[in-house]
Each structure stands twice: as C-alpha cells, then as structure tokens.
SEPAPA-896105 format. One line per 2 residues: number of its first residue (from 1); for each residue x, y, z of C-alpha. Coordinates in Angstrom, 2 decimals, padded with zeros to 5 digits. Last residue first. Example, Ala and Ser with C-alpha at 12.3 -4.5 7.8 and 13.67 -1.06 7.14 Angstrom:
REM SEPAPA-896105
2) 013.67 -001.06 007.14 ~ 012.30 -004.50 007.80
This chain:
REM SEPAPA-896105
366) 155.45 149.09 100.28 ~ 154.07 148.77 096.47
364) 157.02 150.37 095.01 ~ 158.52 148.00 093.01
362) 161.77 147.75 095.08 ~ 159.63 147.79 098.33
360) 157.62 145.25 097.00 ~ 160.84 143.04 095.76
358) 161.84 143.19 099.32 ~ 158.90 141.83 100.93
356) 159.28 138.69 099.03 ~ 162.20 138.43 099.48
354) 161.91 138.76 102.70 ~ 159.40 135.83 102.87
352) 161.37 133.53 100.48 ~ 164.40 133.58 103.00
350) 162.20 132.85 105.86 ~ 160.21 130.38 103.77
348) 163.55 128.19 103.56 ~ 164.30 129.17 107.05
346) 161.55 126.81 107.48 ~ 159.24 127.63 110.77
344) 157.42 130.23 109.15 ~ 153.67 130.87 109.96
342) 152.68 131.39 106.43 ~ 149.45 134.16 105.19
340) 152.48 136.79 105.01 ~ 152.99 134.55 102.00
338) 150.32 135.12 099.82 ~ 149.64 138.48 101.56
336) 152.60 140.38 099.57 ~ 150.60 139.58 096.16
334) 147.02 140.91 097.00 ~ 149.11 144.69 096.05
332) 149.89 143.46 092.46 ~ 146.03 144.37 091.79
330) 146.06 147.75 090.13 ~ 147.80 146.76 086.52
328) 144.36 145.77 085.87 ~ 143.23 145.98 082.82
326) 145.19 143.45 080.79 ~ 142.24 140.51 080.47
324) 139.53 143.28 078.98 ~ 137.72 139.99 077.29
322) 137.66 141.29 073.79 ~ 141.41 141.30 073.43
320) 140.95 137.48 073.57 ~ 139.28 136.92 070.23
318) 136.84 133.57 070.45 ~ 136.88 131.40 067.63
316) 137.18 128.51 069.96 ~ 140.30 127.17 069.17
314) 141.36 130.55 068.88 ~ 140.60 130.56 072.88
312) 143.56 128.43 073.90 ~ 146.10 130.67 071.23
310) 145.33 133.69 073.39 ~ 144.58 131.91 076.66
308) 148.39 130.96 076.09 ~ 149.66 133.91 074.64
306) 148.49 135.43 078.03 ~ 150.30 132.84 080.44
304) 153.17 132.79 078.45 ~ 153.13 136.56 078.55
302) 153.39 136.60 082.60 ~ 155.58 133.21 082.53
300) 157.89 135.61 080.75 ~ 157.89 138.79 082.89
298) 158.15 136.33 086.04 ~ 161.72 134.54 084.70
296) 164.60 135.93 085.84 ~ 163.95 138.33 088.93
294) 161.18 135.75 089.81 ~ 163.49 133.54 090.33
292) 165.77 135.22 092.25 ~ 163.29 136.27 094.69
290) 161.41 132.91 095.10 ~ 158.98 130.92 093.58
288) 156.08 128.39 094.51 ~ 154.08 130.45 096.77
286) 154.93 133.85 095.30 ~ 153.79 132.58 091.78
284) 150.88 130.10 092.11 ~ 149.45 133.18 094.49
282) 150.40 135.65 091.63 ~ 148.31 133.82 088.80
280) 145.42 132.53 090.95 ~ 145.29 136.17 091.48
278) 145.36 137.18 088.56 ~ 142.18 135.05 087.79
276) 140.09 137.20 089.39 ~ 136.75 135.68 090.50
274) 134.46 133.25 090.31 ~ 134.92 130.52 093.18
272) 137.21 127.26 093.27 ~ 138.46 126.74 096.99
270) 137.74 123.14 097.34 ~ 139.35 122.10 093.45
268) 141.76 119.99 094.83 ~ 143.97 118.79 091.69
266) 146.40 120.42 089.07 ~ 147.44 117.74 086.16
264) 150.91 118.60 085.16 ~ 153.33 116.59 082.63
262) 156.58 116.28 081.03 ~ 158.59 116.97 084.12
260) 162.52 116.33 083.03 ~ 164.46 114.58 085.07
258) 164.71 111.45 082.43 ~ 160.72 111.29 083.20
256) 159.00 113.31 086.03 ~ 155.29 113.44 086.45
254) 153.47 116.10 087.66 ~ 150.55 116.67 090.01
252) 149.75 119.87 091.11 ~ 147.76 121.11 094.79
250) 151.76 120.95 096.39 ~ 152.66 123.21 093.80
248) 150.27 126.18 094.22 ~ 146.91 126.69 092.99
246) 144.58 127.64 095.88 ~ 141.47 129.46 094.43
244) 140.96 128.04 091.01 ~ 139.39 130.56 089.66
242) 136.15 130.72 087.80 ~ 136.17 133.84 085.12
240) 136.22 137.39 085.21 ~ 134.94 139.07 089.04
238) 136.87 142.01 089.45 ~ 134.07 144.03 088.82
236) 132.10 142.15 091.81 ~ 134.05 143.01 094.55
234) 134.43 140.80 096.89 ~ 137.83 139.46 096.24
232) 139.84 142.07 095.27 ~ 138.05 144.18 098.25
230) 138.66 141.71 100.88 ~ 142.12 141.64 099.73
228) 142.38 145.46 099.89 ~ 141.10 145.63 103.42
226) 143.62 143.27 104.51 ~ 146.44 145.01 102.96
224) 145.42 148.65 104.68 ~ 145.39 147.31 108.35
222) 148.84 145.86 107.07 ~ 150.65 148.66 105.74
220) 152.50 149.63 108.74 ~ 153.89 146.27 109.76
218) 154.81 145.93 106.00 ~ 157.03 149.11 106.19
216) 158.33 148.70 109.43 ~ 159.34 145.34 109.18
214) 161.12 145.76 105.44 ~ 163.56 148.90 107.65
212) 164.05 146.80 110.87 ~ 165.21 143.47 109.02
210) 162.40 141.15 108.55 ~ 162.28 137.38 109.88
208) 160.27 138.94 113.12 ~ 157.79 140.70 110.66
206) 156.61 136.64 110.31 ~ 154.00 136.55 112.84
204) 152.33 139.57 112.29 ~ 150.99 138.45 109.13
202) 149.51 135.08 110.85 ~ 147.80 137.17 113.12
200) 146.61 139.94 110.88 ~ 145.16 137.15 108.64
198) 143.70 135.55 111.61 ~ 142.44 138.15 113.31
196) 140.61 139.49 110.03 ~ 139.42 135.96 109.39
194) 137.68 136.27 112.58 ~ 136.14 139.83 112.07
192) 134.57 138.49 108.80 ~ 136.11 137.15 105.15
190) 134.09 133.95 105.09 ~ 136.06 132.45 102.91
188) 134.31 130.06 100.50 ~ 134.29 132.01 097.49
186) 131.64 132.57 095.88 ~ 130.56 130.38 092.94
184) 127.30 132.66 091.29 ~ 129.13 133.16 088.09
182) 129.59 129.21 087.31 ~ 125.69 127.48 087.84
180) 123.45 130.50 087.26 ~ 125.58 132.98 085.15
178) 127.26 130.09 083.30 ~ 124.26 127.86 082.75
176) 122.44 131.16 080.94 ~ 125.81 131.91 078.81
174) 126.01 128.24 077.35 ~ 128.63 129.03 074.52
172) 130.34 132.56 075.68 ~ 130.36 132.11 079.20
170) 131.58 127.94 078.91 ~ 134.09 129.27 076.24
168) 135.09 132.42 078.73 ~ 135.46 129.38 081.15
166) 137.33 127.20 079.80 ~ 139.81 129.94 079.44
164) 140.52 129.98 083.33 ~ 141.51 126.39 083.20
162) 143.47 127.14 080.01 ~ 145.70 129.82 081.57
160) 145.83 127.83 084.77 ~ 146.91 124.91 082.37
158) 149.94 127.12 080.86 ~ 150.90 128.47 083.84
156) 152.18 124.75 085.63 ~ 153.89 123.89 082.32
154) 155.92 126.92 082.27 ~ 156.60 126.59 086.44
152) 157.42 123.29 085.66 ~ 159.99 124.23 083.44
150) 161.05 127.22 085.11 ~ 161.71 124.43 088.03
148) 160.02 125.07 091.23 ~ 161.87 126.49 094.81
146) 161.51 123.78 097.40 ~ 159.46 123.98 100.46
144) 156.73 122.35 098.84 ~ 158.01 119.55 096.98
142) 156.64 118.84 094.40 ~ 154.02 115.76 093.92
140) 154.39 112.66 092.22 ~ 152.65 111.15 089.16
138) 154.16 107.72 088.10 ~ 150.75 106.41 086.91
136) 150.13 104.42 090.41 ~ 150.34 107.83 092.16
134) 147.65 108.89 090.12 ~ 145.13 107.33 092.59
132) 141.94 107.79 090.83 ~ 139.62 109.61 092.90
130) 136.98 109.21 095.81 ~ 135.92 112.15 097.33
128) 134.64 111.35 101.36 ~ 132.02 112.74 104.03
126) 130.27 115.31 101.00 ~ 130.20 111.92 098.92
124) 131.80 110.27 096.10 ~ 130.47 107.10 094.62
122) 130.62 109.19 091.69 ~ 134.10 108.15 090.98
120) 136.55 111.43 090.16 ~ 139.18 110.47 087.81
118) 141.84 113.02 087.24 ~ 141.27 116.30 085.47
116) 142.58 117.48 082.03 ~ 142.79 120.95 080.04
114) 143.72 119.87 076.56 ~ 146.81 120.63 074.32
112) 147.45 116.55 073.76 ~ 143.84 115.81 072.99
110) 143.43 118.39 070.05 ~ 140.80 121.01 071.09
108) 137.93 121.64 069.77 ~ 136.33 118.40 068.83
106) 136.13 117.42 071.93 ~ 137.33 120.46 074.59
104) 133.56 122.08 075.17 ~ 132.88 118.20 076.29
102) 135.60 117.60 078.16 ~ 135.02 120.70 079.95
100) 131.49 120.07 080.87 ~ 132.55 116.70 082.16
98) 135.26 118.05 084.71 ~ 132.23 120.05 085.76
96) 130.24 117.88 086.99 ~ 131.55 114.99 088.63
94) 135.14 116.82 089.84 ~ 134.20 119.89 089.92
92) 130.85 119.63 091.82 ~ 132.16 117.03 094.50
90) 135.59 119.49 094.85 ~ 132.62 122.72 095.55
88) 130.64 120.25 097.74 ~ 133.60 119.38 100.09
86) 134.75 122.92 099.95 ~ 130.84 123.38 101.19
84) 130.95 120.73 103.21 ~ 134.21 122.70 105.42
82) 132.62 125.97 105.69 ~ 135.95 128.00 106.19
80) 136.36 130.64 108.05 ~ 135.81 129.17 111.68
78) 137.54 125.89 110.81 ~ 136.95 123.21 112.72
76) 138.05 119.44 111.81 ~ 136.85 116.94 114.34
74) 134.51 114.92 111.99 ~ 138.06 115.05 109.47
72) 136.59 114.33 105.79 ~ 137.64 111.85 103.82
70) 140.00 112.26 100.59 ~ 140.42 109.17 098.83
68) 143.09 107.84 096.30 ~ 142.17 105.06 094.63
66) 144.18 101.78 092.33 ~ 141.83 099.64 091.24
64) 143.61 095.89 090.62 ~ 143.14 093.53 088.13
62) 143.95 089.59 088.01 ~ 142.29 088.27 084.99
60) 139.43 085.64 084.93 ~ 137.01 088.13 083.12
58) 137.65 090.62 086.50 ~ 139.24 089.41 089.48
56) 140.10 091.67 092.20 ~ 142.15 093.78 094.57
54) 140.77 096.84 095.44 ~ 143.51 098.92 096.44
52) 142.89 101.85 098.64 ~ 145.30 105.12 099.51
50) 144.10 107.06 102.56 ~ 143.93 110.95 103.00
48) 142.18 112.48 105.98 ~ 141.33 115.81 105.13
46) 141.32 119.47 106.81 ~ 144.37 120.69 107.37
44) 146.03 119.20 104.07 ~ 149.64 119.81 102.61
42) 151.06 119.94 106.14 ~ 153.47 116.58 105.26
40) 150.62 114.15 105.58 ~ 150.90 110.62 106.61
38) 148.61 108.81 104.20 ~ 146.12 106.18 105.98
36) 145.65 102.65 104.16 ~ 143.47 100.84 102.59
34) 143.02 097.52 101.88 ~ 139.76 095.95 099.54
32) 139.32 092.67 098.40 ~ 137.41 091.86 095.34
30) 135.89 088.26 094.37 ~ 134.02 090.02 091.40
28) 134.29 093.38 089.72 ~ 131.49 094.12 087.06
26) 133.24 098.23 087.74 ~ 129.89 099.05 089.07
24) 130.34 095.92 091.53 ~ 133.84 097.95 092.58
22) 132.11 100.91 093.04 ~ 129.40 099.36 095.05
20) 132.46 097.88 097.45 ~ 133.64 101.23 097.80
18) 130.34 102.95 098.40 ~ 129.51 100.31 101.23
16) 133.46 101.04 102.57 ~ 133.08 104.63 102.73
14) 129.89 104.74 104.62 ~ 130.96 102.68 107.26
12) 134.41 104.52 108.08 ~ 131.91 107.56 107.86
10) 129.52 105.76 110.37 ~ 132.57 104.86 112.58
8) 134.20 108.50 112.15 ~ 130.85 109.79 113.66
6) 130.90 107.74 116.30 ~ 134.05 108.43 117.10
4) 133.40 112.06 117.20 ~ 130.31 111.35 119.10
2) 132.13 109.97 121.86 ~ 134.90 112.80 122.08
C-alpha cells in the first residue's frame, strides 16, 4: 500500500510540473490551476479522470484553459491488458498520428467532411494524457445504457468509415511508414489461457438471462466462439486497415443542439491495432443498439458505412472496389461476443443480451 501512495505522489507531482509548463508554453502568466476528480459511471477501469482549469492572465485579459486528463491508476492490474502500452498507443494517436491525418486531409478534404480529433497537449505522458476538455464546447457523452438515435448512429458510422479510410490513403501515399509504423499495431490483448477464463467467465455469466432453448445454444457454442475471435483477430489476412478497437458510445463525443446531435468526435484511442475493421463496425453496433433497432436500420448504416469510404476515398483518387472491403460475409460470428463480454446487472442489457442472442439464432449463426 506504501508504494502505491508513493507512486500516486510522484505522479500527482509529475502532472502538476507538466501542467504549469503547459501553461508557460501557452505565454500564460499569473495562472492558477484546480482540478478536480471525475466520478466515473463504469466507462473507465483503468483511468483516473480529473477536469483542470488553469486560470490565468494572458495580454491583460482574463483566459482560462479548460483540460481534461486521463492519469493512470498505480493500483490498476489487468492481466490481459498491458496498461503503458494502451497508454502509449492513446500518446501515439493523439501527438502523432492525429497530425498525419490532418495533413493527408488539407487540401483533400473540405474541413466540414473531415476526420477530427480533440486536442492532445504534448505535455502528455505514459502516467497521464492531457486533452482539451470538450466538455467546455457543449460536447456530452451518451448514455450508455440507453439505446442510440439512428441519427447518431448515422453520424457515429460515418467517421469510423473515414477513420478506417485514412488509412488506405496513409497505405497508399507513404506505404514504407505504414507497414513499419501502422501495420505492425497489434492489438493489446493478450489473448492467452487467462483471457480465455475470462471471456468464458464473463460469457457464462449472462446464459442465466436466456430462456432454456437461446441458453443451450450459446452455452454450447462457446468453446467454439472464443477460438474464432482469437482467430479474427490474429490472423493476419484479416488484417485491412488500423481499427479503432473499442468504439462504442460512451468512447464518442457529440454535441446536441435543438435535440438534434450535429456532431461526433470519437475519443480513447488505447485499443487501436491493425486489423478488421468489421469488427469495429459490429462492436459499435451490438453495443450501442438493440434488437428492434437493428431490425430497422442495420442494412442501411451497413451501406452508409460503405458509400461513405466510397465517396471518402474519391477525395483521394483512390477506387474502393480495389481494396476487397466486401469479402467477408464469414465474420458475423465475433458479433454475439460483444455483449456476452457484459456482466449484466441492468435489465436494460438483459433485454439487449437476448436479443442479441435471438437475432443469431434467427440468422443462423447459433
């Protein structure tokens, strides 16, 4: 227990020297800084998030910077899950990255149809990430537990489709960076015997919310689920682009004016890793949607996501139908372990686990 409070004290430290040499980068004088801690809602296991204001006087005016920071937990353990390197894989997006697309974008891309990050302040470290707090900008996020708009699903689709088309552009126009700096992202999952219990753990957990029939056919299929996700994930012919690797509602910001959402930003880039990007497509969709919805609306947000890396890539003067994007009718399998992944305590997920289950069973898959 000592060392862990050590460790938060040097942290605590840390983050306040690179705060106050932000705000001298920023020719900030007579600042004051306050921060405070974010109670979470079981968006983030492995963060402490804190909002900071750095009050200040700048050319005689009163400013303020408005951050959001993300600092890592010294007590957080997660036996999959290399916590630096999601750490280093948001540090890498956010300063690195981010820039690369804004470049391939100018000049390409009109400003209103581009892919866009928030602020990332390279004061940053592998203890803390250090963003623009887009809170202040009327951004909120959705609720998790509730079923999205088709509005903000559209929106939503439309930058994963673009986030994945940055990167045929980045392949196509700097092909040696790609294959060393983009292609050779793995995922951060290390997909071994204890990921195994824990996938068949958390699976297992939710056959109780099944009727006898659904139960018997996931609890059956199981063993062969998990060795199909390792496979669509480890295999390197499914391998197309850089994927965002946890894109669901509560890792999108959007901001709501006259009830209507009029813009998305995703955020939290920790997972990113070159992969499939249908999966990135299913997980937004049976995280975020449920049974009814998807009855209506999944065969259009399908095409909308296609026409628009289509019309994305003409920008470019690259032809989509030479990238192979609609060969793989095989992978709608991965989708029933988005949300056996949940331990349910909502009978809001309840209800979207069985349907979930039940629309594989009327497709086929179970």
């Amino acid at each position: 227990m000592d060392s862990v409070i050590e460790k938060v004290d040097i942290i605590n430290a840390n983050l306040q020297e690179s705060l106050n040499k932000l705000a001298r980068r920023e020719s900030f004088e007579d600042f004051k800084i306050d921060t405070k801690e974010i109670a979470q809602d079981g968006n983030n296991y492995i963060a402490i998030l804190k909002e900071v204001t750095v009050k200040l006087t700048k050319n005689r005016e009163d400013k303020q910077l408005e951050l959001f920071v993300k600092v890592n937990g010294p007590d957080v353990a997660v036996e999959f899950l290399s916590v630096s390197e999601v750490y280093n894989k948001e540090l890498f997006t956010g300063l690195t990255l981010s820039k690369l697309y804004e470049d391939l974008q100018e000049g390409y891309i009109p400003y209103e149809e581009r892919y866009k990050f928030i602020k990332y302040y390279e004061e940053s470290s592998t203890d803390f990430i250090i963003m623009e707090n887009m809170k202040k900008k009327g951004f909120t996020i959705q609720n998790r537990l509730e079923v999205i708009s088709l509005q903000y699903a559209e929106l939503c689709i439309k930058q994963l489709a673009k986030f994945h088309a940055l990167s045929y552009v980045l392949k196509k126009k700097q092909p040696n960076y790609y294959g060393k700096a983009i292609n050779t992202i793995k995922h951060p999952l290390k997909l071994d015997a204890v990921w195994d219990v824990f996938l068949d753990k958390m699976a297992r957990s939710n056959l109780e919310h099944l009727d006898n029939i659904a139960r018997t056919k996931l609890e059956n299929s199981i063993p062969d689920l998990l060795k199909k996700y390792k496979y669509y994930l480890k295999n390197p012919d499914n391998i197309k682009c850089l994927c965002h690797g946890d894109f669901k509602a509560s890792n999108i910001l959007q901001k709501v004016e006259d009830d209507a959402v009029t813009e998305v930003i995703p955020i939290d880039y920790q997972l990113i890793h070159s992969g499939c990007p249908v999966l990135d497509f299913l997980y937004f969709i049976f995280i975020s949607t449920d049974r009814d919805f998807r009855r209506k609306h999944l065969e259009d947000l399908k095409n909308g996501y296609f026409n628009t890396v289509k019309k994305f890539l003409t920008f470019f003067s690259i032809d989509v139908e030479d990238l192979n994007l609609i060969e793989d009718n095989k992978y709608p399998d991965l989708t029933r372990l988005s949300e056996a992944k949940i331990c349910c305590k909502s009978d809001r997920l309840k209800y979207r686990i069985r349907g979930v289950v039940q629309d594989f069973i009327d497709w086929g898959y179970l």
